[in-house]
C-alpha positions in Angstrom: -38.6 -39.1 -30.2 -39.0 -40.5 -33.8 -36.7 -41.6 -36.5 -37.7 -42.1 -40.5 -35.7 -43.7 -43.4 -36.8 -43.2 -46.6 -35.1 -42.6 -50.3 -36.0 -38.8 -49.6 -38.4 -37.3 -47.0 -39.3 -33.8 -46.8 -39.9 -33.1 -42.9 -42.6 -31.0 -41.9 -42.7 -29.7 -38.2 -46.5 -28.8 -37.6 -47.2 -32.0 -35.2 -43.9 -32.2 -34.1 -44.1 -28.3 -32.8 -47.6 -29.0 -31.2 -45.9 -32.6 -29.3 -43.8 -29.7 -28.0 -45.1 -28.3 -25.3 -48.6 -27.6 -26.5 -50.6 -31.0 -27.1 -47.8 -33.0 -24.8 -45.6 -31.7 -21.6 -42.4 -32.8 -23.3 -41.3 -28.2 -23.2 -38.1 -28.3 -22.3 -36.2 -28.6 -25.8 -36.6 -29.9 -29.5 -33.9 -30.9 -31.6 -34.0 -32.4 -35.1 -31.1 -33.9 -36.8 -31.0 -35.1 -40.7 -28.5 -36.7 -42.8 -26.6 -35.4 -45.5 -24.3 -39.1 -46.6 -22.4 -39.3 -44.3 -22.4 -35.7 -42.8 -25.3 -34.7 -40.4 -26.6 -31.4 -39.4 -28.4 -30.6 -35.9 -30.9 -28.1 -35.3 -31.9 -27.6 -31.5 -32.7 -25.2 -29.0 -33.7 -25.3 -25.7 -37.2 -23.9 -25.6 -40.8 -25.2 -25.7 -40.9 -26.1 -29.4 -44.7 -25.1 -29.9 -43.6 -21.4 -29.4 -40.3 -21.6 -31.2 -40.2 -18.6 -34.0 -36.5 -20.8 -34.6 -39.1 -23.4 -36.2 -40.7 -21.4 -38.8 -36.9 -21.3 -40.2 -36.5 -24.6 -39.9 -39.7 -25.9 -41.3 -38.1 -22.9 -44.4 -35.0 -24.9 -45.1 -37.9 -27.8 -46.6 -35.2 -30.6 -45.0 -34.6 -33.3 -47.7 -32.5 -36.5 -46.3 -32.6 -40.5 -46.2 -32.3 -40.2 -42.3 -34.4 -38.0 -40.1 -34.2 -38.5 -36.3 -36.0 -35.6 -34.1 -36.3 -35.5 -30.2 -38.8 -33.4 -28.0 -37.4 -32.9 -24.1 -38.6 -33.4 -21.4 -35.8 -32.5 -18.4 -35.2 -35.2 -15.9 -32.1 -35.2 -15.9 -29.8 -32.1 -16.5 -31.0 -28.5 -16.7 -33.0 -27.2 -19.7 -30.0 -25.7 -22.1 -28.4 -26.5 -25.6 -25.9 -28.9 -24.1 -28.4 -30.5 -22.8 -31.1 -30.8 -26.2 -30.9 -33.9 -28.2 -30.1 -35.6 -30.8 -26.9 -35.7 -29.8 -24.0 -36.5 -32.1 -20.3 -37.6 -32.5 -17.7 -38.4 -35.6 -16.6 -41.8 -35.3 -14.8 -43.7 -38.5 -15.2 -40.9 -40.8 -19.2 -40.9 -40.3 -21.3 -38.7 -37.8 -23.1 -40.8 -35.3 -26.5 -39.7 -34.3 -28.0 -40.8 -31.0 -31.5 -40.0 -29.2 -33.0 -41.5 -25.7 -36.0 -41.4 -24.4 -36.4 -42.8 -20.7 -34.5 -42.6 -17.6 -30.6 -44.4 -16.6 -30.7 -43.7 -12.6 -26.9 -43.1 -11.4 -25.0 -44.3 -14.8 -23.0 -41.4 -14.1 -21.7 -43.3 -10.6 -20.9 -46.3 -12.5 -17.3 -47.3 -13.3 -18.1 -49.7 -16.2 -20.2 -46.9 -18.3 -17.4 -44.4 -18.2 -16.1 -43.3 -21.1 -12.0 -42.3 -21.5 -12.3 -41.2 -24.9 -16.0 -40.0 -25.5 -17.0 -37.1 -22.6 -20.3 -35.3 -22.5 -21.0 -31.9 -23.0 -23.9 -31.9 -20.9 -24.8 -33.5 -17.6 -27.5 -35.8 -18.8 -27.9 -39.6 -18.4 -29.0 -40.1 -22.6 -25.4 -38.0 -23.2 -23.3 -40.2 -20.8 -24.8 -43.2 -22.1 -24.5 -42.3 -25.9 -20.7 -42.0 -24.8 -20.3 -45.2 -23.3 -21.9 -46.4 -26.1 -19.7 -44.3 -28.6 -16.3 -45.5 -26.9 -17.3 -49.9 -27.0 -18.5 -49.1 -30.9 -15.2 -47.4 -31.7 -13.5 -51.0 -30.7 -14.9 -52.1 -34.5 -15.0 -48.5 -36.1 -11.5 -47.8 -35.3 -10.2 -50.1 -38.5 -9.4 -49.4 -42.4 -13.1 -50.9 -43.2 -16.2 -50.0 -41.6 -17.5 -52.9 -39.5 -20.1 -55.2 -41.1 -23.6 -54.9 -39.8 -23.3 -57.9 -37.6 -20.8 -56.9 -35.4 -22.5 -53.2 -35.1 -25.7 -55.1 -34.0 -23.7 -56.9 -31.3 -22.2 -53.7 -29.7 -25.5 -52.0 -29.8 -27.7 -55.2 -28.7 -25.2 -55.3 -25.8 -25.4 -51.4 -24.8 -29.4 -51.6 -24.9 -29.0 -54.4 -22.7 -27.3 -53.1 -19.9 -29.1 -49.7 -20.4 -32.2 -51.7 -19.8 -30.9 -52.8 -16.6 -30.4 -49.1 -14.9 -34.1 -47.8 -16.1 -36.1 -47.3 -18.9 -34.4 -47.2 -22.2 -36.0 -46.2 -25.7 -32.9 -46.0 -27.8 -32.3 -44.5 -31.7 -29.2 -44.3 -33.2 -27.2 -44.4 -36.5 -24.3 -44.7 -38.3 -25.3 -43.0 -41.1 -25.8 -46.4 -43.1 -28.3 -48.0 -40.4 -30.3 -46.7 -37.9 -30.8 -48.8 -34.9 -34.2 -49.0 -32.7 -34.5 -50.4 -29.3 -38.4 -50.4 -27.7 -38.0 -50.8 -23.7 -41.5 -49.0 -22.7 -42.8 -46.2 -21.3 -44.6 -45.2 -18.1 -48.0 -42.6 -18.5 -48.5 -39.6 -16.1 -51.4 -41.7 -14.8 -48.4 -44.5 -14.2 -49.8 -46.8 -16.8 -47.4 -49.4 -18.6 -47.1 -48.2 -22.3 -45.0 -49.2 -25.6 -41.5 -47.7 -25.8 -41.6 -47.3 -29.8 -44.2 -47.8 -32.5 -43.3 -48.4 -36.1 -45.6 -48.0 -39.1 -44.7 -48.1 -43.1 -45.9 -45.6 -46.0 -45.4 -46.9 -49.3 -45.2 -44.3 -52.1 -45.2 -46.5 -55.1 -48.3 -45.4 -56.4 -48.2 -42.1 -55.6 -49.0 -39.1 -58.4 -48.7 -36.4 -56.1 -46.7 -35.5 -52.7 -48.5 -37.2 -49.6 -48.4 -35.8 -46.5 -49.0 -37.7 -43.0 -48.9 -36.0 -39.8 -45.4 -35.2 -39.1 -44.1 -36.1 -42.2 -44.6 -34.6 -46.1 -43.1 -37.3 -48.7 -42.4 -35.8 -51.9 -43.2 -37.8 -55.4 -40.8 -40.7 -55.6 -40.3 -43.8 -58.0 -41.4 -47.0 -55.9 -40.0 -45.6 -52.3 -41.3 -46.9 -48.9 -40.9 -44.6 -45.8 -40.4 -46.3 -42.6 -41.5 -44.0 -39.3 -40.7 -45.4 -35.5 -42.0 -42.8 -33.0 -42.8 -42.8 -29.0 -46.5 -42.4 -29.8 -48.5 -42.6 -33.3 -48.3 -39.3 -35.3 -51.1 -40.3 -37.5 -54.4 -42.0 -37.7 -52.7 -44.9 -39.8 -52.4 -48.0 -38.6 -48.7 -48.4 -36.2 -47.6 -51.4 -34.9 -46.1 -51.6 -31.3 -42.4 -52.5 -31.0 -42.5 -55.2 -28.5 -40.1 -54.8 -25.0 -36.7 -55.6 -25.5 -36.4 -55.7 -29.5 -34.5 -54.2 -31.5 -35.6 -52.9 -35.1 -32.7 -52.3 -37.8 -33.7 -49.7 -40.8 -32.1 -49.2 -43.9 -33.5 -47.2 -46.9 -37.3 -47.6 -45.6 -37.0 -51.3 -45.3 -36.5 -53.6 -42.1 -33.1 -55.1 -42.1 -33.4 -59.2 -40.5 -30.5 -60.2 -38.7 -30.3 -64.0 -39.1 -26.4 -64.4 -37.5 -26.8 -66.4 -34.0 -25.5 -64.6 -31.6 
């Protein structure tokens, strides 16, 4: 799972394909979706992305966008089909809202308080039925003549990682299509060893003559850009910074956004 907001990234699939199934057990789906303002287009399919002949028509299409956010499945929840491949997406306020988990949510389906009247999923997966819940309490401040200011989307999403947090393990990315919101919860090995939920590193561009290219990611020649990258694991041999438990990162044109409102 990885998200990156630049001025312009050109996405290249070669380590994301081998994360699929081939260097990593995550087999049972990929899914990449990419902004176009406020419009976003999904690509997915429910196959082992390191054989996918789909890819080589997607990797084609040289995806340009200020918001990339791409998700590799592994099914523990849900069979292995479309319905069930992230990211998923819904409109909300005129905007497409994107939404990838990585982690578990044991019975939220059971719960009164997560369901959702006007958001339903498509699939029978806890990420879906949580991206709902968390779709029908943001819809409380999107469902106005103005879009909601930053600080009041922080609080509905601070608020849904939260109580995620509390039914299992809960790596969250999601955006608006202005923002895109990062929660780090952690991660648990095959071996059962405690690890990071997200890491987060920054490539500035500024000084770039030609096109650079980092594992999982080609950035074309741009005018004083930075590209900021948050993944599940390090895609590169570049230094990346763990996201500590329980934060929250906030991106916005490949810079991190502080939130200084007490809350």
């Amino acid at each position: 799972m990885c998200s990156s907001v630049p001025a312009e990234v050109s996405f290249s699939l070669d380590e994301f394909s081998r994360h699929g199934g081939l260097t990593d057990l995550h087999k049972d789906g990929w899914g990449i979706a990419y902004y176009d303002n406020n419009d976003a287009r999904i690509i997915k399919e429910a196959c082992t992305a390191s054989e996918s002949g789909y890819l080589k028509f997607v990797k084609d299409l040289s995806i340009h966008s200020k918001i990339i956010i791409s998700h590799i499945r592994l099914a523990t929840q849900g069979e292995v089909s479309t319905r069930n491949t992230q990211p998923f997406t819904r409109e909300l306020g005129g905007k497409q809202h994107v939404f990838a988990h990585n982690g578990d949510l044991l019975e939220i389906d059971t719960k009164e308080e997560f369901k959702s009247k006007r958001f339903r999923p498509i699939g029978n997966t806890d990420s879906e039925f949580a991206f709902c819940y968390l779709m029908e309490n943001m819809s409380k401040i999107w469902d106005q003549e103005t879009a909601p200011d930053l600080v009041s989307r922080y609080k509905v999403f601070a608020s849904f990682v939260s109580k995620m947090s509390t039914l299992g393990i809960a790596n969250v990315i999601y955006s608006d299509s202005d923002y895109v919101f990062n929660h780090s919860h952690k991660r648990i090995s095959p071996d059962g060893d405690l690890l990071p939920g997200l890491y987060m590193t920054c490539r500035r561009c500024s000084a770039c003559e030609t096109d650079v290219a980092i594992d999982g990611l080609e950035l074309d020649k741009l005018n004083s850009k930075d590209v900021m990258l948050i993944a599940s694991v390090p895609l590169s041999d570049e230094k990346w910074f763990e996201i500590p438990e329980g934060e929250i990162r906030v991106l916005r044109n490949g810079e991190v956004i502080t939130i200084t409102d007490e809350f």
